[in-house]
PDB file of N, CA, C and O in Angstrom:
ATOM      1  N   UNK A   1       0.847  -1.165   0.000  1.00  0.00           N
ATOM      2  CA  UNK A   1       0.000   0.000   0.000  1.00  0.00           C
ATOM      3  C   UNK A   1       0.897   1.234   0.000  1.00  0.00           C
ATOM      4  O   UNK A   1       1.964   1.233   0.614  1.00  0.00           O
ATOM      5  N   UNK A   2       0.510   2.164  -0.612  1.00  0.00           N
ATOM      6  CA  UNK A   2       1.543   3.264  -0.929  1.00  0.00           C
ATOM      7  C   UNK A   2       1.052   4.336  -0.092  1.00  0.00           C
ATOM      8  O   UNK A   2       0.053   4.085   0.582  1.00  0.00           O
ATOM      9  N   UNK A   3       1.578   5.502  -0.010  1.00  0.00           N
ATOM     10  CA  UNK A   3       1.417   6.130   1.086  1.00  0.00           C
ATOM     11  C   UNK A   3       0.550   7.037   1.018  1.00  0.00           C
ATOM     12  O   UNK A   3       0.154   7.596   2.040  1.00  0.00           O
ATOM     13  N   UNK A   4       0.169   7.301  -0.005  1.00  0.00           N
ATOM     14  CA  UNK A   4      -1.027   8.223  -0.594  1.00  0.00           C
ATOM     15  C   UNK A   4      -2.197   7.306  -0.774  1.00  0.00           C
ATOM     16  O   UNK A   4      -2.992   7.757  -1.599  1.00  0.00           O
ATOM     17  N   UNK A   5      -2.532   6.204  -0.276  1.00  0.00           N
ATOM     18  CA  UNK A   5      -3.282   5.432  -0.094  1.00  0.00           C
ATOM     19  C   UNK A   5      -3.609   5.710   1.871  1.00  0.00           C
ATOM     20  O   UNK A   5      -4.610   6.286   2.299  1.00  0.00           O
ATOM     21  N   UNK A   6      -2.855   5.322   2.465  1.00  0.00           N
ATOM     22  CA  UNK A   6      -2.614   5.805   3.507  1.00  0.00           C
ATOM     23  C   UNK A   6      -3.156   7.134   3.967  1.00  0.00           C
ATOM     24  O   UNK A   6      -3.766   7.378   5.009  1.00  0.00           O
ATOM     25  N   UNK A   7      -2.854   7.848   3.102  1.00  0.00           N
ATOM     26  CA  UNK A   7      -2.959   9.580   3.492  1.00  0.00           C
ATOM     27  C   UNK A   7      -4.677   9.518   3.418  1.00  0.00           C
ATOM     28  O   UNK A   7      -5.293   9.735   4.462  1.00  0.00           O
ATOM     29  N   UNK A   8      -5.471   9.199   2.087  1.00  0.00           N
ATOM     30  CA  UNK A   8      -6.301   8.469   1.858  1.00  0.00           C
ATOM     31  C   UNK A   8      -7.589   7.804   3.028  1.00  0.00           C
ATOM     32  O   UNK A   8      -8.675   8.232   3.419  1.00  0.00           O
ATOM     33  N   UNK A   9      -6.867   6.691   3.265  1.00  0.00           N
ATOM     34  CA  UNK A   9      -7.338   6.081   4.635  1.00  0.00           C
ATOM     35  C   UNK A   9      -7.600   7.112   6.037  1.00  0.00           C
ATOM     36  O   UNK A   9      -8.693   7.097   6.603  1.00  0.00           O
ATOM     37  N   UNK A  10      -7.003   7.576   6.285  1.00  0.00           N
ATOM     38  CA  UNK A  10      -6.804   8.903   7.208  1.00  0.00           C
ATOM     39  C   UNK A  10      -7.699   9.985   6.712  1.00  0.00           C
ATOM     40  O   UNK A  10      -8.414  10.206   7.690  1.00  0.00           O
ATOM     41  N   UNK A  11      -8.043  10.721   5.835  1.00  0.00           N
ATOM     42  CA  UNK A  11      -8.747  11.336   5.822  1.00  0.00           C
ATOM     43  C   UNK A  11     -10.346  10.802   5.121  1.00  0.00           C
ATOM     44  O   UNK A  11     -10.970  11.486   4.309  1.00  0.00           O
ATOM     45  N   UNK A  12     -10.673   9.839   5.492  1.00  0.00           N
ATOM     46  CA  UNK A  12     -11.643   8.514   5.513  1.00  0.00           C
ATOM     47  C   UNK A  12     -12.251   8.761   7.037  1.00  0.00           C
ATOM     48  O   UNK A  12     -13.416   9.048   7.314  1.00  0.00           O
ATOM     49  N   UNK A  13     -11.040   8.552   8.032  1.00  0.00           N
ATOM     50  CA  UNK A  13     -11.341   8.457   9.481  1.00  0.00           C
ATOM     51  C   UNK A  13     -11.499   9.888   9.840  1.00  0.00           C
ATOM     52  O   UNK A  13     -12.089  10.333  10.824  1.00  0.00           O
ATOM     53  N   UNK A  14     -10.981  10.447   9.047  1.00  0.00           N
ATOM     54  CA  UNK A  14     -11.597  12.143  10.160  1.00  0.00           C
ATOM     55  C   UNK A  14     -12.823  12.031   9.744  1.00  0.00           C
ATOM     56  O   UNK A  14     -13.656  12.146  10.644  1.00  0.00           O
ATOM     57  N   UNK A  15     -13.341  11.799   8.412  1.00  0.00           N
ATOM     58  CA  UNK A  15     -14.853  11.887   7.902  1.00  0.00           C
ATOM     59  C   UNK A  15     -15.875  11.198   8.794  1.00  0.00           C
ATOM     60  O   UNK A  15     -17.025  11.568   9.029  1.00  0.00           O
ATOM     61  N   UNK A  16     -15.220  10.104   9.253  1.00  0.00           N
ATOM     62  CA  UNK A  16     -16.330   8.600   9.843  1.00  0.00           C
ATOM     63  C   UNK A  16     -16.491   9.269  10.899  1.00  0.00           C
ATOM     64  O   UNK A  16     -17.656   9.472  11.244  1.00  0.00           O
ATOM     65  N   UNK A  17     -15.097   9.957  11.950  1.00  0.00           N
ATOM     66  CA  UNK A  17     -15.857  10.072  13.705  1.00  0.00           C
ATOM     67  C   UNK A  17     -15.247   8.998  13.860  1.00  0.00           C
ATOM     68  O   UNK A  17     -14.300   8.526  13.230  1.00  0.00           O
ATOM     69  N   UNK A  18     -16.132   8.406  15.200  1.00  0.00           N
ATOM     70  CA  UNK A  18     -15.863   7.960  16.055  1.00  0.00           C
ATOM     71  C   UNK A  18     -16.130   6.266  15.491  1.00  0.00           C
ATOM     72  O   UNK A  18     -15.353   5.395  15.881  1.00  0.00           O
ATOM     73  N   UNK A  19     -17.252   5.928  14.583  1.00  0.00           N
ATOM     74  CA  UNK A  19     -17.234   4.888  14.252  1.00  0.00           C
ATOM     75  C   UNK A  19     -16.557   4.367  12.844  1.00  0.00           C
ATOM     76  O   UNK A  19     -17.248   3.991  11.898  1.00  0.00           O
ATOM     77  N   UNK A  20     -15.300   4.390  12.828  1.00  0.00           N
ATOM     78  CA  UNK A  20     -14.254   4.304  12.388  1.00  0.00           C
ATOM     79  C   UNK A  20     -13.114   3.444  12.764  1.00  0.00           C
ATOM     80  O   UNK A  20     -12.184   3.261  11.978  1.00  0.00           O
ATOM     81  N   UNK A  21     -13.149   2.959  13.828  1.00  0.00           N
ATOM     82  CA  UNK A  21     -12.555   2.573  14.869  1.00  0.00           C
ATOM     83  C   UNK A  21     -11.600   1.416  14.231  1.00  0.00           C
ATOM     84  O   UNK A  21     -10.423   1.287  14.568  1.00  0.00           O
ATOM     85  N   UNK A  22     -12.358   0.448  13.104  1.00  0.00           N
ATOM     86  CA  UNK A  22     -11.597  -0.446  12.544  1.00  0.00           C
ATOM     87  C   UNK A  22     -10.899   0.084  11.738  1.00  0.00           C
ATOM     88  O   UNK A  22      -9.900  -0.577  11.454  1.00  0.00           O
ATOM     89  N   UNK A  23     -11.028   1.229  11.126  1.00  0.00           N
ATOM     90  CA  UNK A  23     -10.095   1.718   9.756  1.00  0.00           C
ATOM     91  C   UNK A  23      -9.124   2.458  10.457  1.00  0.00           C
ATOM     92  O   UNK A  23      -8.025   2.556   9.910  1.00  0.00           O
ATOM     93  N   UNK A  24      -9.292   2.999  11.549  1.00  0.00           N
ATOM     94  CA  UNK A  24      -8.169   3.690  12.555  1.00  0.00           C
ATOM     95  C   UNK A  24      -6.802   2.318  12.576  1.00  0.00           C
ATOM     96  O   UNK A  24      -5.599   2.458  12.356  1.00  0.00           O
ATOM     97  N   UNK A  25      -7.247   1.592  12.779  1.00  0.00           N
ATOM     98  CA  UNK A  25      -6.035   0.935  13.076  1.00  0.00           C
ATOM     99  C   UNK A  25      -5.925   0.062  12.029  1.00  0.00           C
ATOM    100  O   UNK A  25      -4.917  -0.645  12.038  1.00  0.00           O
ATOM    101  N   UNK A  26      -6.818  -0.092  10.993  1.00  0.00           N
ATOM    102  CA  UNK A  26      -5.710  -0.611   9.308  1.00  0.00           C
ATOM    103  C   UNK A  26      -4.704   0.556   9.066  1.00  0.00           C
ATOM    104  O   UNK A  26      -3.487   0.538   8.880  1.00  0.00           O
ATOM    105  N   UNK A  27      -5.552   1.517   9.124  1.00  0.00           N
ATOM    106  CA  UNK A  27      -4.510   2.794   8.471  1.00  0.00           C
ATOM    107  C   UNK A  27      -2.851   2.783   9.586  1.00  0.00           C
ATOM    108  O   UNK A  27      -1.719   3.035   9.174  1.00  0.00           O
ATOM    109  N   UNK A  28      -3.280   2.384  11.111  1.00  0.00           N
ATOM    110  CA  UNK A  28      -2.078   2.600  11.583  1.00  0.00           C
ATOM    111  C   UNK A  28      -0.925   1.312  11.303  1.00  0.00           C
ATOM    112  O   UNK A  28       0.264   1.211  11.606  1.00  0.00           O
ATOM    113  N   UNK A  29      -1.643   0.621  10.757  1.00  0.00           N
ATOM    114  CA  UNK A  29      -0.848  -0.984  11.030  1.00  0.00           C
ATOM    115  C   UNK A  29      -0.449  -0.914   9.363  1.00  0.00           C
ATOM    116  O   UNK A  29       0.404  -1.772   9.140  1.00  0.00           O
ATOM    117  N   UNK A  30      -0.752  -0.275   8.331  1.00  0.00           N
ATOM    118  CA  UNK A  30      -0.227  -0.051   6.855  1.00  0.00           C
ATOM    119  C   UNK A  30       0.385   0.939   6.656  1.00  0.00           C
ATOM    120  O   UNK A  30       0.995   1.059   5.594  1.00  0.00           O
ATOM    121  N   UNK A  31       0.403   1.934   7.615  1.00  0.00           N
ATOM    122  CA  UNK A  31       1.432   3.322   7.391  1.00  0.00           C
ATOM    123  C   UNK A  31       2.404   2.507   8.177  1.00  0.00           C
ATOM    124  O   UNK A  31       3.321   2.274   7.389  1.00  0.00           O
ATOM    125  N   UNK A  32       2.642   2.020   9.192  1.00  0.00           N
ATOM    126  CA  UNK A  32       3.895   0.834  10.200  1.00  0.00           C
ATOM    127  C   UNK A  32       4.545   0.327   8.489  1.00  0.00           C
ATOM    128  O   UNK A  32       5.556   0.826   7.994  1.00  0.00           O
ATOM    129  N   UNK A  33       3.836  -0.563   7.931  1.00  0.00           N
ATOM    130  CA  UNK A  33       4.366  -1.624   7.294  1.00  0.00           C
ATOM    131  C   UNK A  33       4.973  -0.292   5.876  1.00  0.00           C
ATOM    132  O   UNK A  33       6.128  -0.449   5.481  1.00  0.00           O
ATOM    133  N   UNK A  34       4.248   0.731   5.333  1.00  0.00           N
ATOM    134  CA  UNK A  34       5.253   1.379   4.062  1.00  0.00           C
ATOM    135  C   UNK A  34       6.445   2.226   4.839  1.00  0.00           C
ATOM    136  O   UNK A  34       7.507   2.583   4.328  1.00  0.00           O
ATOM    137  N   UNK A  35       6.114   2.405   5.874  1.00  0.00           N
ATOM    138  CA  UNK A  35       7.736   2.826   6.364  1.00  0.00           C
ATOM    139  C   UNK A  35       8.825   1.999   6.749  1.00  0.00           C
ATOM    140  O   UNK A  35       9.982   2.414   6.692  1.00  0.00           O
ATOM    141  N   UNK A  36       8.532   0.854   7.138  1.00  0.00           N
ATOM    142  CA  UNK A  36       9.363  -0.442   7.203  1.00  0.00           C
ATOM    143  C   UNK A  36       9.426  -0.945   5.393  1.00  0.00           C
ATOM    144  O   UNK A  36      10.526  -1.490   5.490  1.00  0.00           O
ATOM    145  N   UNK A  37       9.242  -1.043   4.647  1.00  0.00           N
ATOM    146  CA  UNK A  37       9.624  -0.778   3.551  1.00  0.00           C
ATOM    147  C   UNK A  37      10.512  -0.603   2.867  1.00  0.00           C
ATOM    148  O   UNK A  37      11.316  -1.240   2.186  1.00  0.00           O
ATOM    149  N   UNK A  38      10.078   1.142   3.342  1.00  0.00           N
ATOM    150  CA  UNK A  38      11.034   2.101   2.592  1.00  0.00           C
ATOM    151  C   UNK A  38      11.938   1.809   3.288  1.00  0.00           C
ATOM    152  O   UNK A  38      12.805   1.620   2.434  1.00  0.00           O
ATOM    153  N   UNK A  39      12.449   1.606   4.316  1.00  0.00           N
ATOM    154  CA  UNK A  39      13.647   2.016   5.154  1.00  0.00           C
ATOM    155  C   UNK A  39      14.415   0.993   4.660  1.00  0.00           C
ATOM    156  O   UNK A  39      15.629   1.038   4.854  1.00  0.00           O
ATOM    157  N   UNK A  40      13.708  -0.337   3.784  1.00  0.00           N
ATOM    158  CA  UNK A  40      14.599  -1.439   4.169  1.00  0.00           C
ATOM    159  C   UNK A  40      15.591  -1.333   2.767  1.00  0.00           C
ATOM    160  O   UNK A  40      16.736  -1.784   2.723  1.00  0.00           O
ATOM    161  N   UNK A  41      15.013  -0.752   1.822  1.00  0.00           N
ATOM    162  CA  UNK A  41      15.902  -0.148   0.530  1.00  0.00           C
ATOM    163  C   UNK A  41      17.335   0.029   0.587  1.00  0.00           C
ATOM    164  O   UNK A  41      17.596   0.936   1.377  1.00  0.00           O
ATOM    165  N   UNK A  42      18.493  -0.537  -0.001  1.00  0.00           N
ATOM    166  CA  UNK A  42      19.538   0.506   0.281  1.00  0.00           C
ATOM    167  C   UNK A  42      20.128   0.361  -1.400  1.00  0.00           C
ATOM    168  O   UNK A  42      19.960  -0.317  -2.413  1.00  0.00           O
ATOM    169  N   UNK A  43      20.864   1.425  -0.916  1.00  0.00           N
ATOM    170  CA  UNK A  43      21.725   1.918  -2.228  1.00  0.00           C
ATOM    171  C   UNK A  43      23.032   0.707  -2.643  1.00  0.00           C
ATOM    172  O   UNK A  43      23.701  -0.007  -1.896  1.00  0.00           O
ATOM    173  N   UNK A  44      23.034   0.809  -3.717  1.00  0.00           N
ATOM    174  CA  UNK A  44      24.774  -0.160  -4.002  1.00  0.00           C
ATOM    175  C   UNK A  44      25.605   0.094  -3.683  1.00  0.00           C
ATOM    176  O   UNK A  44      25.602   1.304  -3.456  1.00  0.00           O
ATOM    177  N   UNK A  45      26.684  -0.441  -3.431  1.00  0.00           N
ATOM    178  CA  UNK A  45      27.869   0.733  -2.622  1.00  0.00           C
ATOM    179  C   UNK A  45      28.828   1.191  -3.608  1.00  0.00           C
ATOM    180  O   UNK A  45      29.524   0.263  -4.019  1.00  0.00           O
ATOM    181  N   UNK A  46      28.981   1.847  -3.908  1.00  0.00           N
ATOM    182  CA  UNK A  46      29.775   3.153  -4.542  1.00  0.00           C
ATOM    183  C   UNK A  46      31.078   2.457  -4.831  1.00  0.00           C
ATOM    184  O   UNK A  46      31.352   1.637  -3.954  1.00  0.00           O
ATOM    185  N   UNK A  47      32.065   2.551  -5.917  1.00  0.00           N
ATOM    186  CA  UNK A  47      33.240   2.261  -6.019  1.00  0.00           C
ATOM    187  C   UNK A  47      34.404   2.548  -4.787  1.00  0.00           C
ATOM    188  O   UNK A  47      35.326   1.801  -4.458  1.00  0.00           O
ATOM    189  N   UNK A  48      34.162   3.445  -4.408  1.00  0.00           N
ATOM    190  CA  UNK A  48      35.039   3.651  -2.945  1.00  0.00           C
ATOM    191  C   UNK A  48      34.697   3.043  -2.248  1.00  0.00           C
ATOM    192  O   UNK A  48      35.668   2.525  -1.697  1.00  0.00           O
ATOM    193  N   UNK A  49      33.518   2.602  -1.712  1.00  0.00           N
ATOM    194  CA  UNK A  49      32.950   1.923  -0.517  1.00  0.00           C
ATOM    195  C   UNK A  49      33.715   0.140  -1.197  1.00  0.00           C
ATOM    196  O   UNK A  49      34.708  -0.290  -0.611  1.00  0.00           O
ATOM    197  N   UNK A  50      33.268  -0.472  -2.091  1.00  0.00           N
ATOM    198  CA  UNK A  50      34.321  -1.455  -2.502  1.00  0.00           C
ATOM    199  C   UNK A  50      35.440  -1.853  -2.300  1.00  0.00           C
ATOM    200  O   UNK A  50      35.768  -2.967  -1.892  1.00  0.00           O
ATOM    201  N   UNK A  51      36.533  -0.392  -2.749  1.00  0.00           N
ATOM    202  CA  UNK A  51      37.778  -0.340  -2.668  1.00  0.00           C
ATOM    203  C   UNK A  51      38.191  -0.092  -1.168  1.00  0.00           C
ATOM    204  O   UNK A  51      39.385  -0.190  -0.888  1.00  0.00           O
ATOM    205  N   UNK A  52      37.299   0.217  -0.209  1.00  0.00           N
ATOM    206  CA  UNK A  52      37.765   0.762   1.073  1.00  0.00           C
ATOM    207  C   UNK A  52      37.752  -0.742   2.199  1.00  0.00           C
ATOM    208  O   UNK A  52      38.455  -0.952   3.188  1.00  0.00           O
ATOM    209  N   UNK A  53      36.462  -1.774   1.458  1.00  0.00           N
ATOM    210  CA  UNK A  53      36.372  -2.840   2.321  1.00  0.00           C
ATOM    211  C   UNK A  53      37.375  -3.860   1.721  1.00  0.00           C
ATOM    212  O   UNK A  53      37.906  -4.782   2.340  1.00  0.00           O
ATOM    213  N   UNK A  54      37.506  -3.619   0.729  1.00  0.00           N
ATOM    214  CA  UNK A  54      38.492  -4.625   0.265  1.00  0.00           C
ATOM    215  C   UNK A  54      40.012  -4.335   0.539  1.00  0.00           C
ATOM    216  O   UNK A  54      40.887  -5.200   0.552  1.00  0.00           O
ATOM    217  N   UNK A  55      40.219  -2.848   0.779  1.00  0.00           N
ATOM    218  CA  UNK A  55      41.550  -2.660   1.292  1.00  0.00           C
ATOM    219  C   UNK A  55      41.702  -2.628   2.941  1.00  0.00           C
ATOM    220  O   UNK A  55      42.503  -2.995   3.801  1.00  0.00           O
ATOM    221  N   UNK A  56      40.763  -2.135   2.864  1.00  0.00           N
ATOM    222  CA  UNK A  56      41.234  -2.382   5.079  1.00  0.00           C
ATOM    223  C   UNK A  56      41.161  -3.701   5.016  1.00  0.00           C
ATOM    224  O   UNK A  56      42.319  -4.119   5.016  1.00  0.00           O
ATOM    225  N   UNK A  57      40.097  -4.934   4.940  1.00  0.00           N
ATOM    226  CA  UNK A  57      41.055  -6.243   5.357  1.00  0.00           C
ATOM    227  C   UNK A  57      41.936  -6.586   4.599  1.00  0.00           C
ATOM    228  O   UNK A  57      42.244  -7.759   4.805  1.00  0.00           O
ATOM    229  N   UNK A  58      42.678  -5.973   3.556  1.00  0.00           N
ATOM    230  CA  UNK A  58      44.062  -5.825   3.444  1.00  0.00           C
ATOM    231  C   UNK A  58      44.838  -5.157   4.368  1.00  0.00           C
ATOM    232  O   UNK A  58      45.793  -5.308   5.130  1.00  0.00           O
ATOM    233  N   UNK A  59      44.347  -4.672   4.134  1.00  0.00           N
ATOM    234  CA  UNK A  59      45.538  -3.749   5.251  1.00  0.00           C
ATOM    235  C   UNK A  59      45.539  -3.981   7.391  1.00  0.00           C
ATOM    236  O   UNK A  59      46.351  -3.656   8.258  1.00  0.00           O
ATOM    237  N   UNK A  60      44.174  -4.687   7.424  1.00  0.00           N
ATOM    238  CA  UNK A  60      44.715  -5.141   8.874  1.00  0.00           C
ATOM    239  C   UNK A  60      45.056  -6.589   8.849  1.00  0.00           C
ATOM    240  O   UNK A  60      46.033  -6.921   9.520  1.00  0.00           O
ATOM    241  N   UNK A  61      44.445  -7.464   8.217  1.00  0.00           N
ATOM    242  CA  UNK A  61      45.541  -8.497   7.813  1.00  0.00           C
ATOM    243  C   UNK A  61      47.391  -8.604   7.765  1.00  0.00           C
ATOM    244  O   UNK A  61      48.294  -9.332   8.178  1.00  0.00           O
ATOM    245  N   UNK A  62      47.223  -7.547   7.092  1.00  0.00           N
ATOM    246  CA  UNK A  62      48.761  -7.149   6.894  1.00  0.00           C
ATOM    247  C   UNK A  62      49.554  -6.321   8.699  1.00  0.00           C
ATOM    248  O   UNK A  62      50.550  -6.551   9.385  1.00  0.00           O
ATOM    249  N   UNK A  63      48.617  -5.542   8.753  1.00  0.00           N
ATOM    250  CA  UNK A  63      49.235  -5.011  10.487  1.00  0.00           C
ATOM    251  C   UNK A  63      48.063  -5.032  11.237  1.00  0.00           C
ATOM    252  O   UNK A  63      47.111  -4.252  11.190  1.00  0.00           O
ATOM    253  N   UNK A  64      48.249  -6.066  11.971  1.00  0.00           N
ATOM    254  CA  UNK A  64      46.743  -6.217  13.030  1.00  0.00           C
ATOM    255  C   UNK A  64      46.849  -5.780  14.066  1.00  0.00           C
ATOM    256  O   UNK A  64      45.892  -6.013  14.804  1.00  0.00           O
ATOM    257  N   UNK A  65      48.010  -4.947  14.666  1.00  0.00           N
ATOM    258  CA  UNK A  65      48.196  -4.345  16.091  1.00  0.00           C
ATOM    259  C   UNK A  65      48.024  -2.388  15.416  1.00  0.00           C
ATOM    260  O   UNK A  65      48.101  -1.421  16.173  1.00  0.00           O
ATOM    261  N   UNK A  66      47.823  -2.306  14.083  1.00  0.00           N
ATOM    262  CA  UNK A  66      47.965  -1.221  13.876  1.00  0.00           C
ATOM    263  C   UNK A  66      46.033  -0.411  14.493  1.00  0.00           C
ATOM    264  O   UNK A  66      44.975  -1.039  14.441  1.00  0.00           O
ATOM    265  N   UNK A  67      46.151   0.588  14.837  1.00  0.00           N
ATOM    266  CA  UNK A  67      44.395   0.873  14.818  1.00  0.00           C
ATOM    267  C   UNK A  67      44.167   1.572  13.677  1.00  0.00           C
ATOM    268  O   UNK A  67      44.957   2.140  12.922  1.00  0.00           O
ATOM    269  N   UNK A  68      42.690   1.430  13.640  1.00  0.00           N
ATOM    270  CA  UNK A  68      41.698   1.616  13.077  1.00  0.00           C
ATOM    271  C   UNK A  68      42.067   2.798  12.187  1.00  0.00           C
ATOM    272  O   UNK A  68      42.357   2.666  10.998  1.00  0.00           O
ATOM    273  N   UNK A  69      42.043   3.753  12.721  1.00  0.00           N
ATOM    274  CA  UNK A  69      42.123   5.326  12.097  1.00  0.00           C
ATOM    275  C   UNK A  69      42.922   5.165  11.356  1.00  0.00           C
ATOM    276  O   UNK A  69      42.620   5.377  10.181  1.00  0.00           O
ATOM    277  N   UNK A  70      44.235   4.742  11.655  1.00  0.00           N
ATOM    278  CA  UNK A  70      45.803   4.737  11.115  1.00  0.00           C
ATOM    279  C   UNK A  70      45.278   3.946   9.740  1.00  0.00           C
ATOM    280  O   UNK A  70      45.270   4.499   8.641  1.00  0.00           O
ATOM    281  N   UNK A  71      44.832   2.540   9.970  1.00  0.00           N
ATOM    282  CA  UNK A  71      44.319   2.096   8.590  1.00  0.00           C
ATOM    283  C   UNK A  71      43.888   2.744   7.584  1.00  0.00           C
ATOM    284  O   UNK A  71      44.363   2.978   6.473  1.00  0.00           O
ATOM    285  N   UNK A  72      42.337   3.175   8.413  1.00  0.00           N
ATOM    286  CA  UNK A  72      41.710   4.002   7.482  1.00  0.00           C
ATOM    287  C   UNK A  72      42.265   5.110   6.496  1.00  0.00           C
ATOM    288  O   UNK A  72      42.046   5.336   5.306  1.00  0.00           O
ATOM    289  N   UNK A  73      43.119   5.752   7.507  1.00  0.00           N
ATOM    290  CA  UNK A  73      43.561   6.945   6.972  1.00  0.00           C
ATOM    291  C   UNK A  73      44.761   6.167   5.288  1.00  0.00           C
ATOM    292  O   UNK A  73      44.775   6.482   4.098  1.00  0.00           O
ATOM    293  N   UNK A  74      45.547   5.130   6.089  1.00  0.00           N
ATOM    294  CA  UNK A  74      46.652   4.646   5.039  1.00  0.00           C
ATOM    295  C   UNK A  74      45.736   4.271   3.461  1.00  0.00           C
ATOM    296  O   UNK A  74      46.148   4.571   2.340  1.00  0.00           O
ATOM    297  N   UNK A  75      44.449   3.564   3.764  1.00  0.00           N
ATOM    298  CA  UNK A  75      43.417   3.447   2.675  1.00  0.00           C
ATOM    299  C   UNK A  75      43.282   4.099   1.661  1.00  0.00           C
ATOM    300  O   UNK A  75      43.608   3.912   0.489  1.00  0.00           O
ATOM    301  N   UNK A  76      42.437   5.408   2.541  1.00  0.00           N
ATOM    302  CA  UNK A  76      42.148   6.534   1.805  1.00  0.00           C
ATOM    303  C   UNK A  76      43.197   7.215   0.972  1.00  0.00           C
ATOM    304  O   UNK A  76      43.055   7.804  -0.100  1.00  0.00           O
ATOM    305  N   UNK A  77      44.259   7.016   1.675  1.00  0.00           N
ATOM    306  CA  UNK A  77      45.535   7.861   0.569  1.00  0.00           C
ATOM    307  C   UNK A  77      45.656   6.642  -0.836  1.00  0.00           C
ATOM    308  O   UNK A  77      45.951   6.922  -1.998  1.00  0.00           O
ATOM    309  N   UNK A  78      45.419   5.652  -0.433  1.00  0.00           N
ATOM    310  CA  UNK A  78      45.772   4.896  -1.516  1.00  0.00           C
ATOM    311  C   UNK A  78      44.843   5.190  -2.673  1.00  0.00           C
ATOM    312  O   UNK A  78      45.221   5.154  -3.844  1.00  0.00           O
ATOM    313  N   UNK A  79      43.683   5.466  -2.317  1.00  0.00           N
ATOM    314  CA  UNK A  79      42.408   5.487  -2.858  1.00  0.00           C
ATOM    315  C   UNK A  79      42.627   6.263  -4.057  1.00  0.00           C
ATOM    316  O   UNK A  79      42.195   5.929  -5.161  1.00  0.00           O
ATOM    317  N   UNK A  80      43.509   7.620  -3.752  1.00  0.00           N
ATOM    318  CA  UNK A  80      43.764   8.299  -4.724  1.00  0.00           C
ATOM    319  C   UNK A  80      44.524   7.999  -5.917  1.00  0.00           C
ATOM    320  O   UNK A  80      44.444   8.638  -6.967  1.00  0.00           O
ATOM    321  N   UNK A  81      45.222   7.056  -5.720  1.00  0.00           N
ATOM    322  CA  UNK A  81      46.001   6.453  -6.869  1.00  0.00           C
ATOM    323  C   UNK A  81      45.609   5.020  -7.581  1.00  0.00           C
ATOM    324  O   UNK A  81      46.183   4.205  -8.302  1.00  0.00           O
ATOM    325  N   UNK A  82      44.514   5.144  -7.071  1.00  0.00           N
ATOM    326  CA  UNK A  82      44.048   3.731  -7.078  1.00  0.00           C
ATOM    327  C   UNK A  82      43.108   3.979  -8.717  1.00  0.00           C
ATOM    328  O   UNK A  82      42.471   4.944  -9.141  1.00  0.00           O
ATOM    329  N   UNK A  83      43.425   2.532  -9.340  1.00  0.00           N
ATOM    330  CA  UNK A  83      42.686   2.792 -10.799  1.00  0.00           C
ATOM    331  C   UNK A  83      41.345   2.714 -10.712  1.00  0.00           C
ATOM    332  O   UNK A  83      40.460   3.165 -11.439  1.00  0.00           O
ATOM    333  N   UNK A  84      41.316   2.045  -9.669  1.00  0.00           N
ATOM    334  CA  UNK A  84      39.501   1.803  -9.502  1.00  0.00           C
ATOM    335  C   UNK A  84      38.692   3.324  -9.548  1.00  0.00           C
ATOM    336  O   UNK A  84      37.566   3.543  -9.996  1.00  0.00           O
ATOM    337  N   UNK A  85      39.592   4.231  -8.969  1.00  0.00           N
ATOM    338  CA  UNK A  85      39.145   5.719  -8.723  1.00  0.00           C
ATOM    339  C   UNK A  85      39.451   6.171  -9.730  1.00  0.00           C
ATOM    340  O   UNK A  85      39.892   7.317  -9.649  1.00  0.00           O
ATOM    341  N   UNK A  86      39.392   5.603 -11.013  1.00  0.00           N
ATOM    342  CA  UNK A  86      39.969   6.272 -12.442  1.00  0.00           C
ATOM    343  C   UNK A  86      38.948   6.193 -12.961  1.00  0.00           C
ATOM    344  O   UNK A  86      38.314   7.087 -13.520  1.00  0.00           O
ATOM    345  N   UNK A  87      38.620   4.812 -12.789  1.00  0.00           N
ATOM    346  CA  UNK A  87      37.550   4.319 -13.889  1.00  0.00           C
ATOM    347  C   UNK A  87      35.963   5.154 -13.647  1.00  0.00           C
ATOM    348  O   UNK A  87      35.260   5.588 -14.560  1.00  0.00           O
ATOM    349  N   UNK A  88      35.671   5.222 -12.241  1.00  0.00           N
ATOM    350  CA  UNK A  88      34.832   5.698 -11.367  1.00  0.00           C
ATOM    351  C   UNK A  88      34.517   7.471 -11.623  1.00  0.00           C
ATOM    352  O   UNK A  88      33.423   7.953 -11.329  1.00  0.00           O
ATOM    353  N   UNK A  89      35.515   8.207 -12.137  1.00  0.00           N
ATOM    354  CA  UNK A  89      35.448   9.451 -12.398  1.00  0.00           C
ATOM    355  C   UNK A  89      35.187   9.390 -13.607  1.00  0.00           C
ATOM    356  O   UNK A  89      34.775  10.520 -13.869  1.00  0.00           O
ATOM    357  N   UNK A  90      35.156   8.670 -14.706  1.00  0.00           N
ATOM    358  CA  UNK A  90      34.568   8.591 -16.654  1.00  0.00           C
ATOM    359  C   UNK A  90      33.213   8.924 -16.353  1.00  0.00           C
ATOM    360  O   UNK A  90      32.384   9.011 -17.258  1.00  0.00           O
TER     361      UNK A  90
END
């Protein structure tokens, strides 16, 4: 159910009053379910986001007493020279 269906439903129940009572709570239990939905959507991850998971467990593999930041940061510099970030800017 889409949300302008919803919106819909709701102004259904201001019309009814008080004996409405069952459409009060479809409308609340189907506006619950299109926002659980939407939320559950996500985006692809971006050529950096790729190159960043695939190089930190490179790179703590390689120094596992090193932290986090220090990684990250060594990553990101690579990132810039990195061809993947070539192809990604066409």
């Amino acid at each position: 159910m889409s949300i302008d269906e919803v919106i819909r439903l709701l102004q259904e129940i201001k019309d009814l009053g008080e004996s409405g009572k069952e459409t009060v709570t479809k409308a609340k239990s189907t506006a619950k379910k299109a926002k659980s939905v939407a939320k559950k959507v996500k985006r692809a991850p971006s050529a950096y986001n790729k190159y960043m998971k695939k190089k930190m467990a490179q790179l703590k593999k390689k120094h596992p007493r090193k932290k986090h930041a220090a990684i990250f940061k060594q990553a990101a510099k690579s990132w810039k020279r990195s061809p993947d970030r070539k192809r990604s800017l066409k």
